[in-house]
C-alpha positions as CSV (number, residue, x, y, z in Angstrom):
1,X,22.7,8.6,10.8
2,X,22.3,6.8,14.1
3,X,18.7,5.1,14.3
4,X,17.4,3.1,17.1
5,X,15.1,-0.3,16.6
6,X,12.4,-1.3,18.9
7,X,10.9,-4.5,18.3
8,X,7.2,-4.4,19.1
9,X,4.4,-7.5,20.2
10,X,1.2,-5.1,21.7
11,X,-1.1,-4.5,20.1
12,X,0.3,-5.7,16.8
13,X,3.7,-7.7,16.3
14,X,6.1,-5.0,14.5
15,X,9.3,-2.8,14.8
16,X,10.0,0.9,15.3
17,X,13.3,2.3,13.9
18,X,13.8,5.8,14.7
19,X,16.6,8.5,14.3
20,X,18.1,8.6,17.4
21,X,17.8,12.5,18.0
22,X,13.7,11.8,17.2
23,X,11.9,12.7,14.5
24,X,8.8,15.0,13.9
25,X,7.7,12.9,11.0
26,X,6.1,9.5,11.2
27,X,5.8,6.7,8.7
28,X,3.6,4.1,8.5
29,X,5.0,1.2,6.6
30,X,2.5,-1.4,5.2
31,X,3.3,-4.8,2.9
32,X,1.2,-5.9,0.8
33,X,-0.9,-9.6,0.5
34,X,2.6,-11.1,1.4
35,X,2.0,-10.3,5.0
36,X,5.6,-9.4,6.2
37,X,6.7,-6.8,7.9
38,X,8.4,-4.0,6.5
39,X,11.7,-4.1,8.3
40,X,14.3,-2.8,5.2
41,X,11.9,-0.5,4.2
42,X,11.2,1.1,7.7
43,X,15.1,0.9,8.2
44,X,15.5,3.0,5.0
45,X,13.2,5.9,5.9
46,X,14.8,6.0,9.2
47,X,17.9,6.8,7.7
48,X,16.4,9.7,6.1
49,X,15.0,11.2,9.2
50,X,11.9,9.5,10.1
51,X,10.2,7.6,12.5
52,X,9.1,4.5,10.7
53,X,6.9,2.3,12.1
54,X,6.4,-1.3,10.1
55,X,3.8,-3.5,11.3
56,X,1.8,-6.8,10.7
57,X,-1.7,-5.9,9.7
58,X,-3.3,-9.9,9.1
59,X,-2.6,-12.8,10.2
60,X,-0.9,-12.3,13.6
61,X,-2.6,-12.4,17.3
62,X,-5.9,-11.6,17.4
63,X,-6.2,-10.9,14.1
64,X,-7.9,-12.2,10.7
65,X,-5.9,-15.1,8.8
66,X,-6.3,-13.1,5.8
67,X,-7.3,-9.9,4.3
68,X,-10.3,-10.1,5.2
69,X,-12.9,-7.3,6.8
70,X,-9.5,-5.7,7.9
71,X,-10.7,-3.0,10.2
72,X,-9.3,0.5,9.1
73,X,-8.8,1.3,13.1
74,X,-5.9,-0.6,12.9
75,X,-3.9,1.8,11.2
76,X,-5.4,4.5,13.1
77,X,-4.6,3.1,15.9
78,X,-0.3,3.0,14.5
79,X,-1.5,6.7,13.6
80,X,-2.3,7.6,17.5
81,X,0.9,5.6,18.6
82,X,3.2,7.7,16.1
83,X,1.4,10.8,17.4
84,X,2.0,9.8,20.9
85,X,5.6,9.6,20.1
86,X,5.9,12.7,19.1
87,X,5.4,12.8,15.2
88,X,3.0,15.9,14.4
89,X,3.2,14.9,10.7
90,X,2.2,11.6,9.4
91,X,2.9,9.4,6.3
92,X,1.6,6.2,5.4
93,X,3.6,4.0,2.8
94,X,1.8,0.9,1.9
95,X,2.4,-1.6,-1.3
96,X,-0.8,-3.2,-3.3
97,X,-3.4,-4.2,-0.5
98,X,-1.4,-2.4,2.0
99,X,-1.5,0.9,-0.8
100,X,-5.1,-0.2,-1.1
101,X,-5.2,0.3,2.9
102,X,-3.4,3.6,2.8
103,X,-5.4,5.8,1.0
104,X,-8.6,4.3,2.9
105,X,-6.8,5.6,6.2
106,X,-5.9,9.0,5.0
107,X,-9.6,9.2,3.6
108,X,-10.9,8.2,7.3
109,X,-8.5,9.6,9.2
110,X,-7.3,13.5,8.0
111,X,-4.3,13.2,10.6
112,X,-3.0,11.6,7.6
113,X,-0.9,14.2,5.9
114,X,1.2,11.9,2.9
115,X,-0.4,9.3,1.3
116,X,2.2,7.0,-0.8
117,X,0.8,4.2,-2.8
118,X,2.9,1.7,-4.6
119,X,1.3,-0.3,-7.1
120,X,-2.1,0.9,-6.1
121,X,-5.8,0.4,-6.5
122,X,-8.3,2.6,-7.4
123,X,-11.6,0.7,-5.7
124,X,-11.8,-1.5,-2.9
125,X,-11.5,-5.1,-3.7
126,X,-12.7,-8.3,-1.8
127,X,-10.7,-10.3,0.4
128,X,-7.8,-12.1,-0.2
129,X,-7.4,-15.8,1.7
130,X,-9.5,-16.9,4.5
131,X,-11.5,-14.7,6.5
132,X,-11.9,-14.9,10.3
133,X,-13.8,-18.0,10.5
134,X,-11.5,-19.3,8.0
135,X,-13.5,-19.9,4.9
136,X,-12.1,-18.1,1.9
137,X,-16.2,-18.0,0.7
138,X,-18.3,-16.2,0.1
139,X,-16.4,-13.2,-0.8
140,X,-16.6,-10.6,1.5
141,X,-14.9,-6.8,1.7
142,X,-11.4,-6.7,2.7
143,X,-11.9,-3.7,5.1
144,X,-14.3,-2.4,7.6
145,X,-15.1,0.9,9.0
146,X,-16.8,1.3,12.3
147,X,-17.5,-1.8,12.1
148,X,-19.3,-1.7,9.0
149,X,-17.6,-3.8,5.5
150,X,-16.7,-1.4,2.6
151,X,-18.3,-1.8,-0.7
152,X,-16.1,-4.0,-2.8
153,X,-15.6,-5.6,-6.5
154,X,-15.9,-9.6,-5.9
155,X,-13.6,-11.7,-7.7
156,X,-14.8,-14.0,-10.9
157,X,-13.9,-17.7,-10.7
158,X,-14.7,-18.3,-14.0
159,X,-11.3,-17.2,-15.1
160,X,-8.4,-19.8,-15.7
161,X,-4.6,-18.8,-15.9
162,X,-3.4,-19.3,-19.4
163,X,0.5,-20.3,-17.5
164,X,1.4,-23.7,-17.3
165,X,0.4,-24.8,-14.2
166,X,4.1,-26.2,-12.7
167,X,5.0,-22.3,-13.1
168,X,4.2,-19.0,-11.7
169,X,0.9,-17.5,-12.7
170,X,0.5,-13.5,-14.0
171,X,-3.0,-12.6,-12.2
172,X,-4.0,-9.6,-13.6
173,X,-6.1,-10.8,-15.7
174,X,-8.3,-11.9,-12.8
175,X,-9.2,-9.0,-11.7
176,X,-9.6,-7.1,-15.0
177,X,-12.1,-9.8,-16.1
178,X,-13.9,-9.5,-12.4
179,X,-14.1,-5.6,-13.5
180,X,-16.1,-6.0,-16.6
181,X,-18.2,-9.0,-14.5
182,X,-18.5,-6.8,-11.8
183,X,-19.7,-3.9,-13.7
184,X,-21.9,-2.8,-11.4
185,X,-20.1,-2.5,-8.1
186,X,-17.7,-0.4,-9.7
187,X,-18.7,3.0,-8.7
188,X,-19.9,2.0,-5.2
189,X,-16.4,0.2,-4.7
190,X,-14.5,3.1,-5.5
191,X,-12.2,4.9,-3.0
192,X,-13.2,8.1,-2.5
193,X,-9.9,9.8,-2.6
194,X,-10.8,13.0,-3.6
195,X,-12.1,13.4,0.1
196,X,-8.6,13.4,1.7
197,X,-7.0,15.9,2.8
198,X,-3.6,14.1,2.4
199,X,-0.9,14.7,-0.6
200,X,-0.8,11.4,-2.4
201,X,1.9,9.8,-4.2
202,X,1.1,6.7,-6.8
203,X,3.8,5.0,-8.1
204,X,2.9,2.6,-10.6
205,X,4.2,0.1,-13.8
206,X,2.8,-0.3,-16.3
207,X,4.1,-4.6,-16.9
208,X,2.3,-5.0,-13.7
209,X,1.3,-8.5,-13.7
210,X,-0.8,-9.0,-10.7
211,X,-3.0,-5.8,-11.1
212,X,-3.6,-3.2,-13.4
213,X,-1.6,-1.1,-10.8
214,X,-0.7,2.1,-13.8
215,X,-4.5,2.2,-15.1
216,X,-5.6,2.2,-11.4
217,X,-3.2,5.2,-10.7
218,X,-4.6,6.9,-13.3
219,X,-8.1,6.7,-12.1
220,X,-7.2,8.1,-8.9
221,X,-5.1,11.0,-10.2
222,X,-7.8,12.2,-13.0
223,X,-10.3,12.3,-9.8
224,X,-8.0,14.1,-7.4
225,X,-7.2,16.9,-10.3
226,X,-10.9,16.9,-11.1
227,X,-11.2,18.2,-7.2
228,X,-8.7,20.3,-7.3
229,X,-6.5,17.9,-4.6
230,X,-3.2,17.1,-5.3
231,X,-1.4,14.3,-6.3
232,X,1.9,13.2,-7.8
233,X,2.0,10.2,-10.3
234,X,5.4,8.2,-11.2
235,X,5.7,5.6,-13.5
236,X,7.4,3.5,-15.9
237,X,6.1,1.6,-18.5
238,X,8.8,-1.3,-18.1
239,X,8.4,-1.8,-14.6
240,X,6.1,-4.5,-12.4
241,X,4.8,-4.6,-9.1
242,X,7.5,-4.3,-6.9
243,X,8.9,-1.0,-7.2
244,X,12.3,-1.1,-5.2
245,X,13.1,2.5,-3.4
246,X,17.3,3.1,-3.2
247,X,19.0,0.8,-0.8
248,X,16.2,-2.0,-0.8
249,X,17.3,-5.0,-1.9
250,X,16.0,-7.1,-4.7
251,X,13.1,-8.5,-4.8
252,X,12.8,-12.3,-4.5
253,X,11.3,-14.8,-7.1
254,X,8.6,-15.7,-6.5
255,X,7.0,-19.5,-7.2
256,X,4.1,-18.3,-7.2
257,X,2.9,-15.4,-9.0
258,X,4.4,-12.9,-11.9
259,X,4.8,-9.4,-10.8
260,X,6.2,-8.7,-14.0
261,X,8.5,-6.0,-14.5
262,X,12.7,-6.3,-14.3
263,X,14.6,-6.0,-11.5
264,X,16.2,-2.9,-13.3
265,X,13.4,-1.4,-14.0
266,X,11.8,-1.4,-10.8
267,X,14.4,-0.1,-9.8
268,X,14.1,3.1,-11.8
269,X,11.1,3.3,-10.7
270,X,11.4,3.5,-7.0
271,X,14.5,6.2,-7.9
272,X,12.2,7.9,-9.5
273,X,9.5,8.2,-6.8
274,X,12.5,8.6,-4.1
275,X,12.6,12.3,-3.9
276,X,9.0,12.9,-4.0
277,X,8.3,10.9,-1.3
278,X,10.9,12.5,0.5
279,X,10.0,15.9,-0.7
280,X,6.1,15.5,1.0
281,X,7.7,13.9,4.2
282,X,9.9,16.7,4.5
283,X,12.6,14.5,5.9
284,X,16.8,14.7,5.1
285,X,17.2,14.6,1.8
286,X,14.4,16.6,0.4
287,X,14.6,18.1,-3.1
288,X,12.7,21.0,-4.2
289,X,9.1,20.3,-5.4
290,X,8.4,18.5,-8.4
291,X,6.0,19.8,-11.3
């Protein structure tokens, strides 16, 4: 399929690949804490029909150095500039933070009509790197709404990697000890998925070593079916953090962190997820619904 790519500087630094005859279907593209932007990805759902929209959400112009009070009107505002090209139905596909981000949006925002969340959370959690005065303390929400931070689950510094510390470091741990520490914030940190009126998709591993990203998909699908909204879970028990949809390319190591996982079976994983997230889009390619 022919596509065409825009590169884009105002109001955010990004790039807009679209199928050349246009598309009625518009995808929001969102990285996670690595900060990049989405260019294979967005590329990919081009090629299946879409208008795919990948954009820097931190750390660009104008904006905060790290995820940090993030206001949710930034992806609103992507959501009015797919409308205004012509999209009438709107995805969002977002990875960890930027999964965090897109079921916030489709919770604020009910333009939102496909929610996909790879290696989600469940609650919103506090920032991650500096804020925008630059001090990475205290902690403070990563996202605001009207101007107001969200509740959020701070992070306990008592906890120590048990790597070597020449050698990446598996972080999950982290949060699952600032979760029994942070007791207490829990229930107000949670997001309130049940109140959107989007279909979600959670695809999740369960080797995950940088959050509990399968337990956290499970959360928000037992609360979705307990209000009667839907929601399509897809997981592997082998595979990490990076779920890879078909024709991505491999991840790369990292030096820094574990994301556990192989690159086979993430992989899998994104194969698996493939249709449904084409399915809900309703772009070329579609299969029939899944159970």
């Amino acid at each position: 399929m022919d596509i065409t790519e825009r590169e884009l500087t105002d109001p955010w630094e990004g790039v807009l690949f679209a199928p050349a005859r246009g598309s009625d279907v518009g995808v929001l593209v969102l990285a996670g804490s690595s900060g990049r932007i989405e260019r294979e990805r967005a590329r990919i759902l081009a090629q299946q029909g879409f208008t795919a929209l990948a954009m820097r959400w931190f750390g660009g112009p104008g904006q905060s150095p790290g995820i940090c009070e993030v206001p949710l009107e930034t992806f609103t505002a992507a959501v009015d500039f797919l409308r205004l090209g012509g999209a009438h139905r709107i995805g969002i596909l977002g990875t960890s933070k930027g999964a965090e981000a897109a079921l916030l949006t489709a919770v604020y925002d009910p333009r939102v009509d496909v929610a996909i969340a790879l290696s989600p959370t469940s609650r919103v959690w506090c920032n991650v790197g500096p804020g925008r005065d630059g001090e990475h303390h205290p902690y403070r929400s990563s996202w605001t709404w009207r101007e107001r931070p969200l509740p959020f689950v701070p992070m306990d510094d008592s906890w120590t990697p048990t790597e070597p510390d020449s050698g990446p470091v598996a972080i999950r741990g982290w949060y699952e000890l600032s979760e029994r520490t942070f007791a207490h914030s829990l229930s107000l940190a949670e997001i309130p998925v049940e109140a959107a009126r989007a279909d979600l998709v959670l695809v999740a591993g369960g080797d995950d070593a940088m959050w509990p990203s399968l337990t956290f998909a499970e959360q928000i699908a037992q609360r979705r079916r307990s209000a009667g909204a839907t929601v399509r879970l897809i997981a592997r028990d082998d595979a990490g953090h990076r779920p890879r949809l078909p024709g991505e390319s491999p991840a790369s190591e990292s030096h820094h962190f574990k994301y556990g996982g192989t690159p086979e079976a993430d992989a899998l994983l994104g194969k698996a997820a493939w249709p449904h997230i084409l399915d809900l889009l309703g772009g070329e390619g579609s299969l029939a619904p899944a159970g």
